[in-house]
N, C-alpha and C positions, 0 to 999 in steps of 0.2 A: 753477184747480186747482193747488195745488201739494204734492200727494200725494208726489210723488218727490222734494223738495227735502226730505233730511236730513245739513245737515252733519253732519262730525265733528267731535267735540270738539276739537278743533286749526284748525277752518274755523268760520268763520260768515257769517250772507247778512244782505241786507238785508231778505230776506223777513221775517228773523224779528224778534216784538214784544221792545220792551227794557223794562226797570225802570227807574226812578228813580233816582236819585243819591243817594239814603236806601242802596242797594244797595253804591256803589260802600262808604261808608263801614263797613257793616256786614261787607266781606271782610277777613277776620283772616287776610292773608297775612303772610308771615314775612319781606318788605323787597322793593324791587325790586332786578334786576339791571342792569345795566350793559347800555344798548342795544346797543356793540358790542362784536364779538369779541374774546377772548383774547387774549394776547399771540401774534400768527403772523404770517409774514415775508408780508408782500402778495404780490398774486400777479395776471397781467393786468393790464389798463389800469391805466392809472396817472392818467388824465386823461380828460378828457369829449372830446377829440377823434378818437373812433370814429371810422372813414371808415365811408362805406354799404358795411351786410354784401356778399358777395359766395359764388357755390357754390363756388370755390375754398377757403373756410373751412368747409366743409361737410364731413360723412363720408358717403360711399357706402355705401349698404347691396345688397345683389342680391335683395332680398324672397324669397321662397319658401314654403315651408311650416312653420308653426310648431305648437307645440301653446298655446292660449293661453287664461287660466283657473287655476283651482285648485279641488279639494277639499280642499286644507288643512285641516284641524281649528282649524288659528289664523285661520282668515277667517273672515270677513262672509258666509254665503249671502244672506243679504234683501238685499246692494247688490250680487247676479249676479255674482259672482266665478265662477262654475261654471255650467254644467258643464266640465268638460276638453274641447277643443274643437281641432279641428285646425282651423286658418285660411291665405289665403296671401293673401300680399300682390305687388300689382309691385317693383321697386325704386325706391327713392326718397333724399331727401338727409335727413338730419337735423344740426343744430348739436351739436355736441361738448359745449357749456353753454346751461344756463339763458340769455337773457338779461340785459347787465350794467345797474349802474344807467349807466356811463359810456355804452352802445351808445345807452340809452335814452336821453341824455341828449344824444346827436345827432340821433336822431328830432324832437327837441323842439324842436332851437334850427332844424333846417331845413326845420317846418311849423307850427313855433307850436302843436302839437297841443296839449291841457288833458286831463286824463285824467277819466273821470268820478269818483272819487274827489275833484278839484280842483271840478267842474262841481258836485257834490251839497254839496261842501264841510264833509266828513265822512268818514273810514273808520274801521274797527276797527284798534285796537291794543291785542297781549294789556299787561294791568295791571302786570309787572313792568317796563315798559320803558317806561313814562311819569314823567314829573317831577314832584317835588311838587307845582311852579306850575302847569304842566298840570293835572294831576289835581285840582286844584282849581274847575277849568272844566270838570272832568265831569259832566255832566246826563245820561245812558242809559246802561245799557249791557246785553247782550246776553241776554237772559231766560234761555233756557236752556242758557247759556254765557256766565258773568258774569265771565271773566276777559276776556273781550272788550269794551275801554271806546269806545264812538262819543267819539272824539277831533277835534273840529274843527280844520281845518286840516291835517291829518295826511294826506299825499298818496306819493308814489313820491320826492320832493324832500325831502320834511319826516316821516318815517318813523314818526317819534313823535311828531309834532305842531309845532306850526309853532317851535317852541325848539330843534328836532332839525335834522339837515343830514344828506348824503350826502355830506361830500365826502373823508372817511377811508374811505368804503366804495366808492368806484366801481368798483371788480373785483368786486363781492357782487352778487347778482342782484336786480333790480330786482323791487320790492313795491307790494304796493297799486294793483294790476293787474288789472282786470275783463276778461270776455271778449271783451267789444267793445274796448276800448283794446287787448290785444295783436293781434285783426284788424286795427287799424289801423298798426300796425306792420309785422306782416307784411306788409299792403298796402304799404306807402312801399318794405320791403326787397326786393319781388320774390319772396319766401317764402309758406307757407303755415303752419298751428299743424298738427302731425300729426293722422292720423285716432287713435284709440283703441287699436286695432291693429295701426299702424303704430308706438305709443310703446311697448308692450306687447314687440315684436320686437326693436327696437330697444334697451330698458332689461335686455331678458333678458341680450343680450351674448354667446349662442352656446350659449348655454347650456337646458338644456331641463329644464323642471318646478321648478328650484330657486327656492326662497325669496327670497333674493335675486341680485342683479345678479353675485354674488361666489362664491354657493353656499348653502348650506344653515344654516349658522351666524351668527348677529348678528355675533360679534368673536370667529374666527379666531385664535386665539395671544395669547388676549386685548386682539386689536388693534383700535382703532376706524375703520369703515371708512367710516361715515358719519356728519353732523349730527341728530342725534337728540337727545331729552328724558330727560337722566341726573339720576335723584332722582327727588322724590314730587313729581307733577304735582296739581296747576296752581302750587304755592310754593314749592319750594325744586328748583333746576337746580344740581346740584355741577358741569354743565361740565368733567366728564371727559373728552368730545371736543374740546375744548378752544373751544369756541362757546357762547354765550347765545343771539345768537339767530341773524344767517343768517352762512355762512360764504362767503370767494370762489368765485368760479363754478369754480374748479380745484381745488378742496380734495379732497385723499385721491385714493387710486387712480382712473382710469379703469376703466369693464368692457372685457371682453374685444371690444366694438367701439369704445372712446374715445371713451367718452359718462362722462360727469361729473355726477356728483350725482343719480342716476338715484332713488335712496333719500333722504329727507328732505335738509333745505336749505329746499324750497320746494314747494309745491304746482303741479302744471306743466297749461294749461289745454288737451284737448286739442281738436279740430275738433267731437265728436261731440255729439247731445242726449244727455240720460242715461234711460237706461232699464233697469229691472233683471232684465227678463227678454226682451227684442226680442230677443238674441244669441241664443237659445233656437231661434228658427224661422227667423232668416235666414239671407240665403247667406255662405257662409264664404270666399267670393272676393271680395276689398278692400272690407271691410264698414266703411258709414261713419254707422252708427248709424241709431235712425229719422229720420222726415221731421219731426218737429216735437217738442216738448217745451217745458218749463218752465226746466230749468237745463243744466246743462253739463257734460262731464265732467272730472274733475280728476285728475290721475295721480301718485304719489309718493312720497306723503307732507310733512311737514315736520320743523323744527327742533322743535318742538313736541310732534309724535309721541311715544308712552308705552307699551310693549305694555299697560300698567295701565289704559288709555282710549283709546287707537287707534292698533294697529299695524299703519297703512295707508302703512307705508314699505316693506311687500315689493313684489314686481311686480307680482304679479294681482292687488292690493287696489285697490277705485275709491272715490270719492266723486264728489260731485255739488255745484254753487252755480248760483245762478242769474246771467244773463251781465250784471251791473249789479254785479255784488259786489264788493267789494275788500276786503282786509287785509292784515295787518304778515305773510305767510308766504304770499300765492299770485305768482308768477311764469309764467315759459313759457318755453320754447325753439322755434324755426323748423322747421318740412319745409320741403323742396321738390321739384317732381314730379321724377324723371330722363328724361331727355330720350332720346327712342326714336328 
């Protein structure tokens, strides 16, 4: 059954059937973009020699009572953004960032881990950020979401395909990240991936009901305050926030708890199954979703994000992927329990 697996247009799974390579030719986009960011001063590591995280890098939150949810008129009801819902959570630790590629990139050298992305030898990557030469070696791509090209070789190391690198990006948060690969992460770091409503508390920033992590408005004094999709989606990004596709794990303001990129950047995977109406009749004390499902849920939004086709970068917007999935825009940040 996988009834409840519907990306959004900015996600896709492996669940879903692809088209031919007849497809890839027949999209009349307008050129690709430049896989990395703008011109902006780096920011964080600078090198893959991350030491193992530690909760000294962590924010303390004191949990308590939130109100968590939306009736927004700008949301999704069918992905259970609603109803308005008071919830409470314990205290617990959350990372300030996504994920970097450099953190990840210490995980790797000190367990050899292979991500499945690497294992299936295959991920999605959206069409403007592939190479000619690549993109010549496309055979599939994502049926009903055909700006997502199945690019061989295309991994967490090789972003756009095995012609790509990471190594001008190591402060940008690491990609092409399934939800078993950041459990195993989490495992090695001594962390956990938050529960749903623990990212939810945490992304709001003290803040109660508001839209975003920030308030109520997209760009405030016409200022950009996150990595989002500026222009006519899925071909033409003017790159007004000054990013194509992810930005450093520090970019732009912190919320008012000092959490980073809580609104697009990346899609962030959190503990819970997905389900769009279980929140409905369960308990509102540290709710960690049902006991089983299909896919998993995803918090954030991304770089990709369009209020014109999904703007699932406010804070109560959820999506869902199934835990084998990977692409060029899902990442994760760490919990971890606080200690009683």
């Amino acid at each position: 059954m996988t009834e409840d697996i519907k990306p959004s247009c900015c996600s896709t799974s492996r669940a879903q059937s692809t088209s031919p390579a007849s497809t890839v030719q027949s999209l009349a986009f307008e050129g690709r973009l430049a896989s990395k960011s703008a011109d902006k001063e780096p920011s964080g590591e600078s090198s893959a020699s991350a030491k193992l995280p530690s909760l000294e890098q962590m924010i303390y939150l004191p949990g308590g009572t939130f109100l968590m949810g939306t009736d927004d008129q700008e949301g999704f009801p069918q992905d259970g953004e609603g109803p308005v819902r008071s919830v409470t959570i314990d205290p617990f630790y959350i990372d300030p960032c996504a994920v970097s590629n450099a953190e990840f990139a210490a995980f790797v050298e000190a367990t050899g881990y292979r991500t499945e992305a690497e294992r299936f030898g295959w991920s999605f990557v959206f069409h403007l950020f592939v190479s000619e030469q690549t993109a010549a070696q496309v055979q599939q791509v994502a049926q009903r979401t055909p700006w997502w090209w199945n690019v061989e070789g295309a991994d967490w190391a090789h972003p756009e395909g095995p012609d790509s690198s990471i190594a001008d990006r190591l402060d940008h948060p690491v990609i092409h990240i399934s939800w078993n690969d950041a459990q195993a992460y989490c495992s090695w770091a001594g962390k956990r991936l938050p529960t749903e409503a623990e990212w939810e508390y945490a992304a709001r920033g003290g803040l109660e009901q508001k839209r975003y992590p920030w308030g109520d408005l997209l760009k405030p004094g016409s200022e950009h305050l996150c990595n989002i999709w500026q222009g006519k989606f899925p071909d033409k990004n003017n790159q007004s926030d000054g990013y194509a596709g992810t930005a450093p794990v520090r970019s732009f303001p912190p919320n008012g708890y000092g959490l980073y990129n809580v609104s697009g950047n990346v899609w962030e995977w959190c503990a819970d199954w997905f389900n769009p109406t279980w929140h409905v009749k369960a308990s509102p004390v540290n709710p960690k979703g049902p006991a089983q499902g299909t896919s998993r849920v995803m918090r954030g939004g991304s770089y990709l994000c369009h209020k014109s086709y999904c703007n699932r970068y406010r804070v109560a917007a959820r999506s869902s992927n199934t835990p084998d999935s990977s692409s060029g825009n899902m990442g994760f940040r760490c919990a971890a329990d606080a200690k009683s």
